[in-house]
mmCIF file of the C-alpha atoms, coordinates in Angstrom:
data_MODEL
# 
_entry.id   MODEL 
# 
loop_
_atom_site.group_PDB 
_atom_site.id 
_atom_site.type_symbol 
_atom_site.label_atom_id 
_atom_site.label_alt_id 
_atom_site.label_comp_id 
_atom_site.label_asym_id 
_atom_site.label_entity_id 
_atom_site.label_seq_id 
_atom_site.pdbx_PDB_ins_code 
_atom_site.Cartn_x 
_atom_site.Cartn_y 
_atom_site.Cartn_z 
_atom_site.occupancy 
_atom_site.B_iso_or_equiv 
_atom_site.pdbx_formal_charge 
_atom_site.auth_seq_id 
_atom_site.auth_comp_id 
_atom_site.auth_asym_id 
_atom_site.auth_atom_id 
_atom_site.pdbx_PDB_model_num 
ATOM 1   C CA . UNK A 1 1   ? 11.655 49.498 48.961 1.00 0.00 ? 1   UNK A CA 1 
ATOM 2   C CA . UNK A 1 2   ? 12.356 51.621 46.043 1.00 0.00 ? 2   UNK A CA 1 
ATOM 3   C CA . UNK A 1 3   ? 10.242 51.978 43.194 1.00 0.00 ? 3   UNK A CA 1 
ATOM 4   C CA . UNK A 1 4   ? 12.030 51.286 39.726 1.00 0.00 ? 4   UNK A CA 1 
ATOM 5   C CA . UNK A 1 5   ? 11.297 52.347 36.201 1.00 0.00 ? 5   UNK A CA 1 
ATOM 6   C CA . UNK A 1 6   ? 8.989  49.426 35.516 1.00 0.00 ? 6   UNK A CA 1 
ATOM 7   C CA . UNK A 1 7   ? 6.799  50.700 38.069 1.00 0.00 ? 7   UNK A CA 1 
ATOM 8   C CA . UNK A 1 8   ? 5.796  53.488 35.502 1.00 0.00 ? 8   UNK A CA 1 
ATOM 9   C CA . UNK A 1 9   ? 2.888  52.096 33.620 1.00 0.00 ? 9   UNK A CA 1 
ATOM 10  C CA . UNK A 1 10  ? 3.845  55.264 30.998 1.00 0.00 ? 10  UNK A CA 1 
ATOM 11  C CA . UNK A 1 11  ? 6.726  54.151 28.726 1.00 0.00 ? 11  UNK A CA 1 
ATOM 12  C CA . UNK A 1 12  ? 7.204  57.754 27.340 1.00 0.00 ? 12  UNK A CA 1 
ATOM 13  C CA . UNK A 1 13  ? 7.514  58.868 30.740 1.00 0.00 ? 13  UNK A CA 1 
ATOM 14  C CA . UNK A 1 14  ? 9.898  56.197 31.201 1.00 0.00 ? 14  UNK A CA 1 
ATOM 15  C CA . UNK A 1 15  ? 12.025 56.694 28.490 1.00 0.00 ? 15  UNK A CA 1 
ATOM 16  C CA . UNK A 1 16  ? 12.194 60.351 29.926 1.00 0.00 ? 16  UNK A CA 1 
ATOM 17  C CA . UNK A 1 17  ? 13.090 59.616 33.475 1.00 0.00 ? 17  UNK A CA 1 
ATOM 18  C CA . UNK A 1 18  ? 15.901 57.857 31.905 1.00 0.00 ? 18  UNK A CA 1 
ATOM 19  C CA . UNK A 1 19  ? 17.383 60.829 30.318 1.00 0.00 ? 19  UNK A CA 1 
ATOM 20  C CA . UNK A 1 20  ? 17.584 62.633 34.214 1.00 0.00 ? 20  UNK A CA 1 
ATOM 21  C CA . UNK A 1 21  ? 20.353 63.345 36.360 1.00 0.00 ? 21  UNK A CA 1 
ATOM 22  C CA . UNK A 1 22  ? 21.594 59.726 37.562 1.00 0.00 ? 22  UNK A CA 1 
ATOM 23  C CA . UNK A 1 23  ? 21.702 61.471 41.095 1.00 0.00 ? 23  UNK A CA 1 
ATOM 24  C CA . UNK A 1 24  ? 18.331 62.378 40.411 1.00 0.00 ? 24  UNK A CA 1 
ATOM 25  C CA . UNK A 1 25  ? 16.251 59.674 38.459 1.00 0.00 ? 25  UNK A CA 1 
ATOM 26  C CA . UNK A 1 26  ? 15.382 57.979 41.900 1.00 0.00 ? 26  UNK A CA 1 
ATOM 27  C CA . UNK A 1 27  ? 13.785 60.665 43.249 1.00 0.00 ? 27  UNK A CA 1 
ATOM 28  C CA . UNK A 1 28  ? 11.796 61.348 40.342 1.00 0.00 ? 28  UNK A CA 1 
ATOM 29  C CA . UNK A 1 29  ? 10.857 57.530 39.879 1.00 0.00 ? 29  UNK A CA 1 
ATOM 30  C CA . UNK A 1 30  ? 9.815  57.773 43.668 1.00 0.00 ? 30  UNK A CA 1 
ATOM 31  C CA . UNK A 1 31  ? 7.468  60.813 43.313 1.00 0.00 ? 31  UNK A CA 1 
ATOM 32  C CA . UNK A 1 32  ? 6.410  59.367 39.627 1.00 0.00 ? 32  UNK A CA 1 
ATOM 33  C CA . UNK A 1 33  ? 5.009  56.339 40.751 1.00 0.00 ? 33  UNK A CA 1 
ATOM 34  C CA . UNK A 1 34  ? 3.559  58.237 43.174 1.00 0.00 ? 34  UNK A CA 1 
ATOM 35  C CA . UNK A 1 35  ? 1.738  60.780 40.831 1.00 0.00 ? 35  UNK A CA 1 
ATOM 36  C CA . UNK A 1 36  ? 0.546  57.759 38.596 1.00 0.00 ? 36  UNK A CA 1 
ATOM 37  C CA . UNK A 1 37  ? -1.569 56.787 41.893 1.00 0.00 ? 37  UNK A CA 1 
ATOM 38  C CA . UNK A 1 38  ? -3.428 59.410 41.840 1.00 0.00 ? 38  UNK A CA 1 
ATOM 39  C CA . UNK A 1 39  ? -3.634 60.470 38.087 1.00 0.00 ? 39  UNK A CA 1 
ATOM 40  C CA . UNK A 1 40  ? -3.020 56.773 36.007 1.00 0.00 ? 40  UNK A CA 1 
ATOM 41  C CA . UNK A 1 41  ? -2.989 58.611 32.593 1.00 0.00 ? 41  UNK A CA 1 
ATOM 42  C CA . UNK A 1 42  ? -0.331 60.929 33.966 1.00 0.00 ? 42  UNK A CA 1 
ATOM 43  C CA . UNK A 1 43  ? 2.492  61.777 31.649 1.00 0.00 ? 43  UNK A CA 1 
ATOM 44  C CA . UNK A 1 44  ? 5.803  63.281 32.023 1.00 0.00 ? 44  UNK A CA 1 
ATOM 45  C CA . UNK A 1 45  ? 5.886  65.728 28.659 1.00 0.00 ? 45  UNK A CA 1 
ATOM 46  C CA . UNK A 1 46  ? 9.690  67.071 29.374 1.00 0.00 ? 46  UNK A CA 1 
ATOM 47  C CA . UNK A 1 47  ? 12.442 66.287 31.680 1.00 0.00 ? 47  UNK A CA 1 
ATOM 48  C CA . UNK A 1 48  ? 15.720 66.535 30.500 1.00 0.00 ? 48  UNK A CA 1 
ATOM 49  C CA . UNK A 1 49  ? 16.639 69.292 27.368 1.00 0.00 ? 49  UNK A CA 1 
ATOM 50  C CA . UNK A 1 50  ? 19.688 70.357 26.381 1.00 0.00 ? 50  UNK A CA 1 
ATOM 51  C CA . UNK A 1 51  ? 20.722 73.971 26.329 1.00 0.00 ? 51  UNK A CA 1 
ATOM 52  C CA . UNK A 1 52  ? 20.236 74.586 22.433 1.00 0.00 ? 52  UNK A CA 1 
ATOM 53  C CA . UNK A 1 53  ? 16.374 72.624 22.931 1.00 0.00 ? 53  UNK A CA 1 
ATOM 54  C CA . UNK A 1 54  ? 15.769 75.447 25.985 1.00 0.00 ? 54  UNK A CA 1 
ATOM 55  C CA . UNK A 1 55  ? 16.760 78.520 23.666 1.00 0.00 ? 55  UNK A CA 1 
ATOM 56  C CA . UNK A 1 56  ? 14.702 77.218 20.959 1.00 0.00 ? 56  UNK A CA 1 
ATOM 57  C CA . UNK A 1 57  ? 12.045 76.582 23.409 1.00 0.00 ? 57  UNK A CA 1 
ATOM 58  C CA . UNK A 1 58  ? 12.499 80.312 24.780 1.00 0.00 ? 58  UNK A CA 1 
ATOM 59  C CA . UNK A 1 59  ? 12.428 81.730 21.218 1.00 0.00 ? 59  UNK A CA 1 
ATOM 60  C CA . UNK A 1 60  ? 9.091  80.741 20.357 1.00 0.00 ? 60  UNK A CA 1 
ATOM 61  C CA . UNK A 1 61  ? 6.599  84.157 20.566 1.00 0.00 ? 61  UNK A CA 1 
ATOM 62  C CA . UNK A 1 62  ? 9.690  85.997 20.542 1.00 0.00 ? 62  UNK A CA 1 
ATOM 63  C CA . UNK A 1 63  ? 10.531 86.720 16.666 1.00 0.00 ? 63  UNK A CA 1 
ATOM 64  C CA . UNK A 1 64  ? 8.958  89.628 14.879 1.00 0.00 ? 64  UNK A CA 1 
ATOM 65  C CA . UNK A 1 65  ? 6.588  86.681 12.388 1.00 0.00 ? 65  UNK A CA 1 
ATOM 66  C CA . UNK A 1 66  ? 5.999  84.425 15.572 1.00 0.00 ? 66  UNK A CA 1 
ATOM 67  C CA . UNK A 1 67  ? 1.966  85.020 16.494 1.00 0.00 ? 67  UNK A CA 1 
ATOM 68  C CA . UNK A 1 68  ? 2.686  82.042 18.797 1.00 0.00 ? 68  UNK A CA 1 
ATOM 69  C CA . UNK A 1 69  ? 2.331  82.610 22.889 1.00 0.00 ? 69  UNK A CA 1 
ATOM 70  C CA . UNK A 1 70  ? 5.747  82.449 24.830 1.00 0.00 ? 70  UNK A CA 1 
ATOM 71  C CA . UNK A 1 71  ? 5.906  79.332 26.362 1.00 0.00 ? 71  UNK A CA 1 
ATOM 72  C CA . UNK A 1 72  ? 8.995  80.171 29.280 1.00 0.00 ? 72  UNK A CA 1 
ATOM 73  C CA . UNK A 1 73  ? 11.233 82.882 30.053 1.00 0.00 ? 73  UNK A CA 1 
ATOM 74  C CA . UNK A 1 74  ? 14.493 80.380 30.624 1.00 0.00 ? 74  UNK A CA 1 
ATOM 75  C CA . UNK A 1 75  ? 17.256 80.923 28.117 1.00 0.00 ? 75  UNK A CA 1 
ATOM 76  C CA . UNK A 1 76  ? 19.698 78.015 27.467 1.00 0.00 ? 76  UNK A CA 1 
ATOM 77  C CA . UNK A 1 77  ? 21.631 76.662 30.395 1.00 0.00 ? 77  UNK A CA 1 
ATOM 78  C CA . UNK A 1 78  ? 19.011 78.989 32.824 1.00 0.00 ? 78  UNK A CA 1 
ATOM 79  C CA . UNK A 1 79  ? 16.404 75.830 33.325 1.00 0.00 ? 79  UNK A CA 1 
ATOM 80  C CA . UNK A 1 80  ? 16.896 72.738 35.774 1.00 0.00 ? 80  UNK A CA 1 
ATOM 81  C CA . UNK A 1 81  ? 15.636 70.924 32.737 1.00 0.00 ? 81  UNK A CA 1 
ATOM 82  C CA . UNK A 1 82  ? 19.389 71.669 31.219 1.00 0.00 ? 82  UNK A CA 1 
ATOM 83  C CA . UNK A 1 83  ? 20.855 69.966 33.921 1.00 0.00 ? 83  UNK A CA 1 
ATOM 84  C CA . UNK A 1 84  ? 18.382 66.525 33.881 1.00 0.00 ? 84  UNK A CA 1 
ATOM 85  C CA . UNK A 1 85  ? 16.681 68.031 37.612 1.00 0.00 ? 85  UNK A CA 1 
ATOM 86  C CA . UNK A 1 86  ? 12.973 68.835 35.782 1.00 0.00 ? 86  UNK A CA 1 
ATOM 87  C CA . UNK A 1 87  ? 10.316 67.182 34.723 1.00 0.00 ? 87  UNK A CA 1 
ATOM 88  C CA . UNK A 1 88  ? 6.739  68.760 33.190 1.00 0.00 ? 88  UNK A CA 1 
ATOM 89  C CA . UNK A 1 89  ? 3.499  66.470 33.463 1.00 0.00 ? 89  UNK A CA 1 
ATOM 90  C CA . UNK A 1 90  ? 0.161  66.404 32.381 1.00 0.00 ? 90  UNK A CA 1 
ATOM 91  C CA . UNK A 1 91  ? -2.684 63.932 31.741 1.00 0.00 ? 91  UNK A CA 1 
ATOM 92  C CA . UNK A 1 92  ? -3.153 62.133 28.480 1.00 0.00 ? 92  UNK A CA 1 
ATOM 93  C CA . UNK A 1 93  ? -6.906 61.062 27.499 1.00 0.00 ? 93  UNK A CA 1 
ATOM 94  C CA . UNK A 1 94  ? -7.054 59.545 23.966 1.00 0.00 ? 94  UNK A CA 1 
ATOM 95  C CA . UNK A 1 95  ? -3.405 60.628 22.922 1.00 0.00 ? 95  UNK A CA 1 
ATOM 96  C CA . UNK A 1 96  ? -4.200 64.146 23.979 1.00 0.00 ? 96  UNK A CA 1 
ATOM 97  C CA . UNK A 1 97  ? -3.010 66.351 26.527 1.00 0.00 ? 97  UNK A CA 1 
ATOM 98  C CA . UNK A 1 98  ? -5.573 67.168 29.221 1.00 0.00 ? 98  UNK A CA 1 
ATOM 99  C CA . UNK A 1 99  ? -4.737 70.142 31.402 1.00 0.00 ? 99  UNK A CA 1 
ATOM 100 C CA . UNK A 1 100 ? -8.453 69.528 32.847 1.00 0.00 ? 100 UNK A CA 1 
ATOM 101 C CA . UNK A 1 101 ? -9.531 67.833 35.856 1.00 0.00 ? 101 UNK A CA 1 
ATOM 102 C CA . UNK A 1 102 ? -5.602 67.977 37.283 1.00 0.00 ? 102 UNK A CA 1 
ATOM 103 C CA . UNK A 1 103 ? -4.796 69.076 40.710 1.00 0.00 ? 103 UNK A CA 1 
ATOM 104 C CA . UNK A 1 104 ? -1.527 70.193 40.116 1.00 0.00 ? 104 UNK A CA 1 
ATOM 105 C CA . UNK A 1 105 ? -1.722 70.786 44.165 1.00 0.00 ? 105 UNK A CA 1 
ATOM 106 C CA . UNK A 1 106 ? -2.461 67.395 44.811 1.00 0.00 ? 106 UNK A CA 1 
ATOM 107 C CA . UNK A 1 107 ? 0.977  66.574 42.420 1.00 0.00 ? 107 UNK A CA 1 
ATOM 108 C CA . UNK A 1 108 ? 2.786  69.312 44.347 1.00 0.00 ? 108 UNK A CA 1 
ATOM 109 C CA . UNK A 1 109 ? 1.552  67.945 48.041 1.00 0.00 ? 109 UNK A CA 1 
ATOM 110 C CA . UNK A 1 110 ? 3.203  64.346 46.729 1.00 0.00 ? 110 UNK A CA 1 
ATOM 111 C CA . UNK A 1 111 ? 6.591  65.312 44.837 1.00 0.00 ? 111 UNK A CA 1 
ATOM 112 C CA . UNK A 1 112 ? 7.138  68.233 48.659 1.00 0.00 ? 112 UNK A CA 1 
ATOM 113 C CA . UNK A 1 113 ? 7.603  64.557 50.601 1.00 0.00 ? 113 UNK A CA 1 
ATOM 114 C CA . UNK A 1 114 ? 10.829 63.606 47.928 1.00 0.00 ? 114 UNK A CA 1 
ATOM 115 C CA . UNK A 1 115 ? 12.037 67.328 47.892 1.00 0.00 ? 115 UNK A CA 1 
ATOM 116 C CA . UNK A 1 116 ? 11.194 68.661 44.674 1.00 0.00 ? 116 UNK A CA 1 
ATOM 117 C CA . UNK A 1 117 ? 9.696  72.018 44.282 1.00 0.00 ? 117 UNK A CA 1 
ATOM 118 C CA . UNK A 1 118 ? 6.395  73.190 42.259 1.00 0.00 ? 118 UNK A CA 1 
ATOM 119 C CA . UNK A 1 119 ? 6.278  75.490 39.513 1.00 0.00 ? 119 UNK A CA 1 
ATOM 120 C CA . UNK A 1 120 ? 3.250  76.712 40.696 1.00 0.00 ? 120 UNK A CA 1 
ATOM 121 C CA . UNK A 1 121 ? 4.465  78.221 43.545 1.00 0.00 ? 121 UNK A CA 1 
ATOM 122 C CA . UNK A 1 122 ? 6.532  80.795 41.519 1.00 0.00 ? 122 UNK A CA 1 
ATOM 123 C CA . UNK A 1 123 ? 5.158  84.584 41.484 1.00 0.00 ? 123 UNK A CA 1 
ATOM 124 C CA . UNK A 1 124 ? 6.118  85.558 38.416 1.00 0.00 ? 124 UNK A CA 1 
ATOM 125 C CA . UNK A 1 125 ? 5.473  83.198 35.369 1.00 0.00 ? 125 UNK A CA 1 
ATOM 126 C CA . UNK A 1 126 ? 4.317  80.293 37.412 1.00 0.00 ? 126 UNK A CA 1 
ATOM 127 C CA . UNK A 1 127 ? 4.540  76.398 35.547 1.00 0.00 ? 127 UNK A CA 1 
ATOM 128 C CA . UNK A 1 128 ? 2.085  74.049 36.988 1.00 0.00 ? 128 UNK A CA 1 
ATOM 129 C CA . UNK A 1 129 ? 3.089  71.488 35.156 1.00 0.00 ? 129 UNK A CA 1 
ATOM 130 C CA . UNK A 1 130 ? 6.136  71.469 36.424 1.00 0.00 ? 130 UNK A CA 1 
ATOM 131 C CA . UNK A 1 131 ? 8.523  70.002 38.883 1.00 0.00 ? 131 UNK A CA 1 
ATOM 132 C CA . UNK A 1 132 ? 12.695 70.043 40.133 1.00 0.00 ? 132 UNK A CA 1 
ATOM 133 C CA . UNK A 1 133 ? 15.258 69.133 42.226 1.00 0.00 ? 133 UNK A CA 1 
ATOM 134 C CA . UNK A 1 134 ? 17.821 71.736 42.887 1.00 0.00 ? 134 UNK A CA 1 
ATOM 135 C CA . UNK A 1 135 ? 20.145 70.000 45.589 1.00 0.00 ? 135 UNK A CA 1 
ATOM 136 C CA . UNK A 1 136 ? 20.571 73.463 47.001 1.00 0.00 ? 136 UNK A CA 1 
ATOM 137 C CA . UNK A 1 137 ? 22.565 74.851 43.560 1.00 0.00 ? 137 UNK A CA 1 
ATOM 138 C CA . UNK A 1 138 ? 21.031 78.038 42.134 1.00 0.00 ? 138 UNK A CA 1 
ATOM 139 C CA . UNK A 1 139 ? 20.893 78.322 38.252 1.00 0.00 ? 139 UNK A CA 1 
ATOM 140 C CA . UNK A 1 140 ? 23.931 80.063 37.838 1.00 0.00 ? 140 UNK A CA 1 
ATOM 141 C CA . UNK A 1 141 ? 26.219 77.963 39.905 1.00 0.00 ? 141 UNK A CA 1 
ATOM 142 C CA . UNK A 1 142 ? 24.979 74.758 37.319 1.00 0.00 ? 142 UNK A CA 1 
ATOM 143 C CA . UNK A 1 143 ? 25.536 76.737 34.468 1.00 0.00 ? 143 UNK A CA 1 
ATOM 144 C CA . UNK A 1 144 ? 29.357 77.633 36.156 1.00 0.00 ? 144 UNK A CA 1 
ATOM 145 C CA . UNK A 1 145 ? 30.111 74.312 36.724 1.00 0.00 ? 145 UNK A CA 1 
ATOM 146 C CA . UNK A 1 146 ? 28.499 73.263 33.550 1.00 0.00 ? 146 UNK A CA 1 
ATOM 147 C CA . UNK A 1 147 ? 31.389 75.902 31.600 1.00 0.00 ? 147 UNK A CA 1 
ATOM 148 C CA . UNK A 1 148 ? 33.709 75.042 33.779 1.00 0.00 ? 148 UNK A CA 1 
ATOM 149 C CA . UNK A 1 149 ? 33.671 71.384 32.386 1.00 0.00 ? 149 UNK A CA 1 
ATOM 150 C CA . UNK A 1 150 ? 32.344 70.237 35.638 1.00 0.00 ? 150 UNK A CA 1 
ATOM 151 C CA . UNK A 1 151 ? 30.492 67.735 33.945 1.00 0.00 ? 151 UNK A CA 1 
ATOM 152 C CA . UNK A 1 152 ? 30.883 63.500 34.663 1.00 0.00 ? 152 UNK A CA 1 
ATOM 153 C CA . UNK A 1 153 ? 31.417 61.091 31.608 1.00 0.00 ? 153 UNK A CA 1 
ATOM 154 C CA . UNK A 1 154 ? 27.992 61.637 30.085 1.00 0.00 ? 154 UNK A CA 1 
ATOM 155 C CA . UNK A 1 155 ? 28.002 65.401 30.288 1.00 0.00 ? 155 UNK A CA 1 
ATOM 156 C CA . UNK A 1 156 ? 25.735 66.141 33.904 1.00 0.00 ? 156 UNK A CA 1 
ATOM 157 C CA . UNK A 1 157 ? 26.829 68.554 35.637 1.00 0.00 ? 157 UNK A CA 1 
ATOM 158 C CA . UNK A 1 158 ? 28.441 67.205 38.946 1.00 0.00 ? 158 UNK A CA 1 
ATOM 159 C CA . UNK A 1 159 ? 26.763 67.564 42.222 1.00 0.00 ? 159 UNK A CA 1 
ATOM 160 C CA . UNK A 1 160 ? 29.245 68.036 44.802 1.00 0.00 ? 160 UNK A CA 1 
# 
């Protein structure tokens, strides 16, 4: 039986898995639930961002006053976050993030069984944290159909 979004002991996380792809939010709740077995304090930090969120995102460390670290390489519409097929996790101990003590392996090993791939894997620039679901569309052919108005009533990009 499906799991559904009360299975996520997290509300942020819910609230977040709300905001996915509807083709997608399943999946996610699946492997979720799933993660929150083996990490209970797990928390999903960003899933779903709109295009101008990403390029403000991908600004930061760029300007000539910003001391700040770069924090991804994705421009707007270049990031299966744009699209509602990404989420980023981490564990939260006392209202904190905790990168410690997380095998992001472990994570990866569970969301491989519902198809999503690992941000780890990547060679350049690799994201632990995070995890998608590309249904077998590359970046550019969701941004295309995302400027092509191939979007559905609440503006995701539509996946046939």
């Amino acid at each position: 039986m499906p799991n559904s979004l009360q299975d996520i002991s997290d509300t942020v996380s819910r609230d977040r898995i709300e905001n996915l792809h509807p083709d997608a939010m399943q999946v996610f709740i699946d492997a979720f639930v799933e993660m929150q077995a083996l990490y209970p304090d797990l928390r999903i930090t960003d899933a779903y961002r709109t295009i101008q969120e990403q390029n403000d995102l991908y600004n930061i460390g760029r300007g000539e006053d910003d001391d700040r670290s770069v924090v991804t390489n994705a421009r707007g519409g270049s990031s299966y976050h744009n699209y509602g097929l990404a989420i980023d996790v981490v564990r939260v101990t006392d209202g904190q993030a905790n990168y410690e003590g997380t095998s992001y392996e472990d994570l990866a090993d569970i969301c491989e069984k519902y198809g999503l791939e690992w941000g780890g894997n990547w060679d350049s620039f690799p994201d632990q944290p995070h995890f998608q679901i590309t249904y077998g569309f590359s970046i550019d052919e969701l941004y295309q159909k995302y400027q092509n108005g191939e979007v559905d009533e609440n503006g995701y990009v539509i996946l046939e």
